[in-house]
N, C-alpha and C positions, 0 to 999 in steps of 0.2 A: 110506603112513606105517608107521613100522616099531611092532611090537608090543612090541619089548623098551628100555628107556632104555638110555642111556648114562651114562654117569660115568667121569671121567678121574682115576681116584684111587689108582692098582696101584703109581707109587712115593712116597705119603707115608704118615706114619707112623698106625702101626694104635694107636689110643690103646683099642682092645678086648682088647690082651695083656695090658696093666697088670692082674698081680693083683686081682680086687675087695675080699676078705678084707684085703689088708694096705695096700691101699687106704684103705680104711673106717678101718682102726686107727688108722691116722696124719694121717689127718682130726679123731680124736679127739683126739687128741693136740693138733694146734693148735688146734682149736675150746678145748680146756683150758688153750692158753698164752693166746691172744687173752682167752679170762675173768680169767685170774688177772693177765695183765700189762697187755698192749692187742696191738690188732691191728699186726701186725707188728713186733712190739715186736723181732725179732730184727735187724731190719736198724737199728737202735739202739744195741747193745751193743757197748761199747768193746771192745776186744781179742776181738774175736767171731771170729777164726779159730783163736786158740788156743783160747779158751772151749769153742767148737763142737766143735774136736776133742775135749777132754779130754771132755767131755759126752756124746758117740759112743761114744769109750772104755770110760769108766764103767758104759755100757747094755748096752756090746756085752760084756764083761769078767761083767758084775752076770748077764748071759744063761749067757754062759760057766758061771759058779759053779754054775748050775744054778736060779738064780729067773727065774720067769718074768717076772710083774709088778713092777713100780716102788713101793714100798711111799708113796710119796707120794698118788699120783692113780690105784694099780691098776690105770693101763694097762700092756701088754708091753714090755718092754724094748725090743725090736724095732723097732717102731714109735716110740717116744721116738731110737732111733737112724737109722732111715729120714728124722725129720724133722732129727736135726743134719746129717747126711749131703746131706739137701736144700739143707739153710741153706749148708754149705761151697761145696757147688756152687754154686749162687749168686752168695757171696762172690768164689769164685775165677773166674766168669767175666764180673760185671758191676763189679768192683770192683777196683781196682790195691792189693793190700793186701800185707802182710809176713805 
């Protein structure tokens, strides 16, 4: 009997790249939407493709300017944009939308 295992695992995906730091941010992030709205309250919102973009924009633009955090909820911009940017994905590929 051999001493070493095996595992057939060499072409799927290494879910150990995925940043932990911005990971964790944007956990926070919706753990603070789920509080404030409800859980999954994104897959809800009407016109949520444009929403989502302009939303993205705003985080990613508000980073741009030089803030870090979201003067709402004090988390990063970054992470409030990782999660629109989630949500559009998403959108664009479980949902036939305009």
């Amino acid at each position: 009997m051999s001493e070493i295992g095996i595992k057939y695992d060499a072409d799927k995906p290494e879910y150990g790249l995925i940043p932990p730091n911005a990971l964790h941010e944007m956990v926070k992030v919706l753990t603070v939407g789920a509080k404030k709205y409800s859980r999954d309250n994104w897959k809800k919102v009407p016109d949520r493709k444009r929403r989502y973009f302009d939303a993205l924009n705003r985080h990613i633009w508000a980073w741009k300017r030089g803030e870090q955090n979201d003067d709402e909820d004090s988390l990063h911009h970054l992470a409030h944009a990782m999660c629109c940017l989630a949500f559009l994905y998403e959108v664009d590929i479980l949902y036939n939308e305009d």
